[in-house]
MARPA-94255 format. One line per 3 residues: number of its first residue (from 0); for each residue x, y, z of N, C-alpha, C. Coordinates in pm, whole numbers, plus 50000, padded with zeros to 5 digits. Example, Ala and Ser with C-alpha at 12.3 -4.5 7.8 and 13.67 -1.06 7.14 Angstrom:
BEGIN
0> 51319:49431:50780:51230:49550:50780:51320:49670:50780; 51285:49775:50708:51367:49894:50714:51290:50003:50787
//
This chain:
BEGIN
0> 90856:89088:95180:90788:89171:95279:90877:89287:95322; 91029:89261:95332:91123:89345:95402:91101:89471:95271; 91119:89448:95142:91049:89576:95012:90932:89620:95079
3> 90854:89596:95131:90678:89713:95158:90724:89745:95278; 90839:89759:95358:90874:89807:95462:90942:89950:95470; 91020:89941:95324:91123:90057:95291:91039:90145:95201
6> 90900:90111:95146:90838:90162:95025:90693:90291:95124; 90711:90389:95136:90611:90486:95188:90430:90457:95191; 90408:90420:95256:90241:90398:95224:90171:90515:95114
9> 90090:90482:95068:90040:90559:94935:89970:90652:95001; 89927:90676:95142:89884:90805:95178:89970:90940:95187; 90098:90866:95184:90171:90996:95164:90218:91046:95059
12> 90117:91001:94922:90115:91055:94791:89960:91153:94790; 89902:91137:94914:89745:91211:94898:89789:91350:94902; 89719:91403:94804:89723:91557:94793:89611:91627:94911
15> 89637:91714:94974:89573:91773:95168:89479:91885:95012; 89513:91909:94858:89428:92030:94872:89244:91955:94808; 89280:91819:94853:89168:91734:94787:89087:91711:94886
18> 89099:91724:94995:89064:91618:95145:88942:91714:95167; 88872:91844:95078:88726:91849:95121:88691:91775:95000; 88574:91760:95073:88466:91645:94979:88369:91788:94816
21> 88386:91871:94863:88361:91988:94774:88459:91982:94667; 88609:92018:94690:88730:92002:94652:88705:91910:94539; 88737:91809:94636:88766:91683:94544:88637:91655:94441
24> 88504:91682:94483:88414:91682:94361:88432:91753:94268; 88451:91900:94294:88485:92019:94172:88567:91996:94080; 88683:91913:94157:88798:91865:94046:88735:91733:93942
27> 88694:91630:94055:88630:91540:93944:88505:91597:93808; 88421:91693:93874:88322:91720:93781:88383:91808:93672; 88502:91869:93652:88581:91958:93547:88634:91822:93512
30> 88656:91741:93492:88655:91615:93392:88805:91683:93313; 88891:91693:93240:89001:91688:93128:88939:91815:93032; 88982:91903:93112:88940:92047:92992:88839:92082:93007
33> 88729:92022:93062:88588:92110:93095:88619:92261:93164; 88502:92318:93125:88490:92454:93170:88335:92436:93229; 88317:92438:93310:88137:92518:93380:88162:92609:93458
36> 88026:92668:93446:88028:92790:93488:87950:92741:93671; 87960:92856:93786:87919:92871:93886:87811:92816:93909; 87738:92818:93852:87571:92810:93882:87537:92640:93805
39> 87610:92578:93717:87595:92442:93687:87690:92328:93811; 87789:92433:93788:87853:92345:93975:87801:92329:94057; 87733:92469:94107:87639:92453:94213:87540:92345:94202
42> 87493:92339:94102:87365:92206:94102:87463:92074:94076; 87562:92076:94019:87606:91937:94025:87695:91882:94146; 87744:91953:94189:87779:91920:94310:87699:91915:94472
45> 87563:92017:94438:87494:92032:94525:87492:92077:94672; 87555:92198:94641:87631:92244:94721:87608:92428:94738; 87575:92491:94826:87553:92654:94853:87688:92734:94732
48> 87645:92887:94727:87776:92910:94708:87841:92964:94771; 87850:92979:94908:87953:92996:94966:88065:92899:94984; 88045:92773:95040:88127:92661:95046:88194:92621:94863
51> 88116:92637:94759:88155:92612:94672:88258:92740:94574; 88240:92864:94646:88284:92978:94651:88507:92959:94688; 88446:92899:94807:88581:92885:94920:88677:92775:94861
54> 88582:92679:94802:88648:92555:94699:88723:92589:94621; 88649:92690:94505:88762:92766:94396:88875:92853:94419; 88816:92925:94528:88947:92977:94607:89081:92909:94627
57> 89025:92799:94725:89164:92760:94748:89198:92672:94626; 89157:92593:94523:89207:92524:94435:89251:92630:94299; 89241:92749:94347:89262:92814:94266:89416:92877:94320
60> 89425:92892:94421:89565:92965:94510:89638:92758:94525; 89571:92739:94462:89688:92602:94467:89710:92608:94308; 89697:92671:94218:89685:92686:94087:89655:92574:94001
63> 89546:92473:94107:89457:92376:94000:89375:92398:93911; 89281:92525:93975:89182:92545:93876:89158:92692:93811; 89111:92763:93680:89152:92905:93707:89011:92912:93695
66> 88957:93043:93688:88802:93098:93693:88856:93200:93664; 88695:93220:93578:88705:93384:93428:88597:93447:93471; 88566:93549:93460:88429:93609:93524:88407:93672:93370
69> 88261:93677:93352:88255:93763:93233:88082:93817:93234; 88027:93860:93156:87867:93905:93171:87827:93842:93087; 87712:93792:93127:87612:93744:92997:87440:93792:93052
72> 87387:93865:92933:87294:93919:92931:87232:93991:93025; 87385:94092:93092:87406:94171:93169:87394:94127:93297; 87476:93977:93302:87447:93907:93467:87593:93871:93439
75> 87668:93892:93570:87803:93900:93587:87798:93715:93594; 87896:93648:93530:87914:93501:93569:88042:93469:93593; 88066:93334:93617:88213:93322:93660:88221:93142:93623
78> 88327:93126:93508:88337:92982:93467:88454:92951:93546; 88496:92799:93579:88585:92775:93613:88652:92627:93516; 88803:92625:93503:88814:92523:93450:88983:92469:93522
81> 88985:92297:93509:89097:92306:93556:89207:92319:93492; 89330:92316:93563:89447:92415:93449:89538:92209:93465; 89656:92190:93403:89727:92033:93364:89749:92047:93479
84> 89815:92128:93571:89879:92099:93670:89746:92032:93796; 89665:92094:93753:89509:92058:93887:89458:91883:93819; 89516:91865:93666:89432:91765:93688:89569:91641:93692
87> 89692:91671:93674:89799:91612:93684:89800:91549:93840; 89764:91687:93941:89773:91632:94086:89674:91530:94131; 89497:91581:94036:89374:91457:94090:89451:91317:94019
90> 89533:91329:93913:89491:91174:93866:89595:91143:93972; 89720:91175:94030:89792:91092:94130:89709:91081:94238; 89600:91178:94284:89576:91155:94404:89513:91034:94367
93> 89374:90986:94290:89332:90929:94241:89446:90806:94280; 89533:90777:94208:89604:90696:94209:89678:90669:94344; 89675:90723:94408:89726:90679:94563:89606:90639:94632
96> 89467:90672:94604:89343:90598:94649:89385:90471:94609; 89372:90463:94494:89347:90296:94424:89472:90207:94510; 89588:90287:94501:89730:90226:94583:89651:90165:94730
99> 89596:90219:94778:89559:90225:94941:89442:90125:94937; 89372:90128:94846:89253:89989:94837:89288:89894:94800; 89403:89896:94722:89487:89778:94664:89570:89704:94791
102> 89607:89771:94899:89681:89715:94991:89607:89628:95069; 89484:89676:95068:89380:89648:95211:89247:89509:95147; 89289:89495:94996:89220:89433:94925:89273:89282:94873
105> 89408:89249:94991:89432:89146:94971:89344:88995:95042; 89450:88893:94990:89344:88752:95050:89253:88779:95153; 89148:88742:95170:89067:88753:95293:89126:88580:95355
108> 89115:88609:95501:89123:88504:95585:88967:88472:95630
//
């Protein structure tokens, strides 16, 4: 017991640029190398684009995810995909979830 005393609780492996629920979906739905574009996020996450706008922003100034703007059939679009380092940080965060359910998921009395 005196070891889980000296050992940091796994919340202080949570990454703060995950903690919107937008965030943290955008990263899960770019899956390992996916690219979608604006307008398939928007429906899969289900979400306006402003808030989903502000998402790429900041996961983008955290240099998780990059976004390309380009035209198609003279309609300006904008793909986004995540870069190793954005999905390097979800799988730890990921993994400090599971840490934190794992603690709280012992014997029941």
């Amino acid at each position: 017991m005196a070891e889980a005393a000296f050992r940091p609780h796994p919340r202080t492996q949570l990454d703060d640029n995950f903690a919107s629920p937008i965030r943290f979906s955008l990263m899960a739905a770019l899956g390992d190398g996916m690219e979608l574009d604006f307008q398939a996020l928007r429906e899969i996450l289900q979400c306006g684009d402003s808030p989903l706008s502000k998402a790429i922003t900041h996961l983008q100034a955290a240099e998780y995810v990059l976004a390309r703007k380009g035209v198609v059939g003279g309609r300006s679009r904008t793909w986004v995909r995540s870069t190793k380092m954005g999905r390097d940080a979800f799988a730890a965060h990921l993994q400090a979830l599971r840490e934190i359910v794992a603690l709280t998921a012992g014997p029941q009395l």
